[in-house]
C-alpha positions in Angstrom: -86.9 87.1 24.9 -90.7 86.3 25.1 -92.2 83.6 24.4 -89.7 80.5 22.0 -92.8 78.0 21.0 -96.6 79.0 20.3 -99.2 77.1 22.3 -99.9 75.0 18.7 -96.7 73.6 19.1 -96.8 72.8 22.9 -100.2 70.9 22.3 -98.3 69.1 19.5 -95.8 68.0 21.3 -97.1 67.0 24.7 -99.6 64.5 22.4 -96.6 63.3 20.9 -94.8 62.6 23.7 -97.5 60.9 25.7 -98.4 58.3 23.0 -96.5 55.4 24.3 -96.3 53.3 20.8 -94.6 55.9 19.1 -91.5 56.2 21.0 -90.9 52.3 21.6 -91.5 51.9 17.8 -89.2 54.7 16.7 -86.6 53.6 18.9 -86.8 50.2 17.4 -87.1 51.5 14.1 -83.6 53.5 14.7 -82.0 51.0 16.2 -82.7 48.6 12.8 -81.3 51.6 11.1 -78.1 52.0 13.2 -77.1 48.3 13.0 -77.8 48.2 9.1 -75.6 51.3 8.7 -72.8 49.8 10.7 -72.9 46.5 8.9 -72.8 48.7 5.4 -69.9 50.9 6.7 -67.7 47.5 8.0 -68.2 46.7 4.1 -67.0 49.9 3.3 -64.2 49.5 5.4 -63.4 45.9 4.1 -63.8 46.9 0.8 -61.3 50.1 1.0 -59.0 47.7 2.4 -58.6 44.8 -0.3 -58.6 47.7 -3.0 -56.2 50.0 -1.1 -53.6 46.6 -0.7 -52.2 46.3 -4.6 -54.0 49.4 -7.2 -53.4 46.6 -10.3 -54.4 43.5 -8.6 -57.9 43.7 -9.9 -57.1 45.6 -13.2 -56.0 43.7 -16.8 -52.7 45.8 -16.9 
């Protein structure tokens, strides 16, 4: 089984994880993401609805 990540790697991610900024502003960051992509899927949602109520309601047949 041996060794799964080279000492490069480890070094890497031990910086990474000890900078505090990073992970506060990433989690920020994804959290602005989440909430934007909820509001876009409730439109989504909304939308499917009003189209999915009468196909030739919004056509000129």
């Amino acid at each position: 089984m041996g060794k799964r990540f080279d000492k490069e790697f480890k070094i890497e991610a031990v910086r990474l994880a000890s900078e505090p900024g990073n992970t506060d502003d990433e989690m920020q960051r994804l959290k602005r993401e989440n909430e934007r992509l909820r509001r876009e899927r409730d439109i989504l949602k909304k939308a499917v609805a009003i189209f999915s109520e009468d196909p030739n309601r919004y056509s000129d047949s």
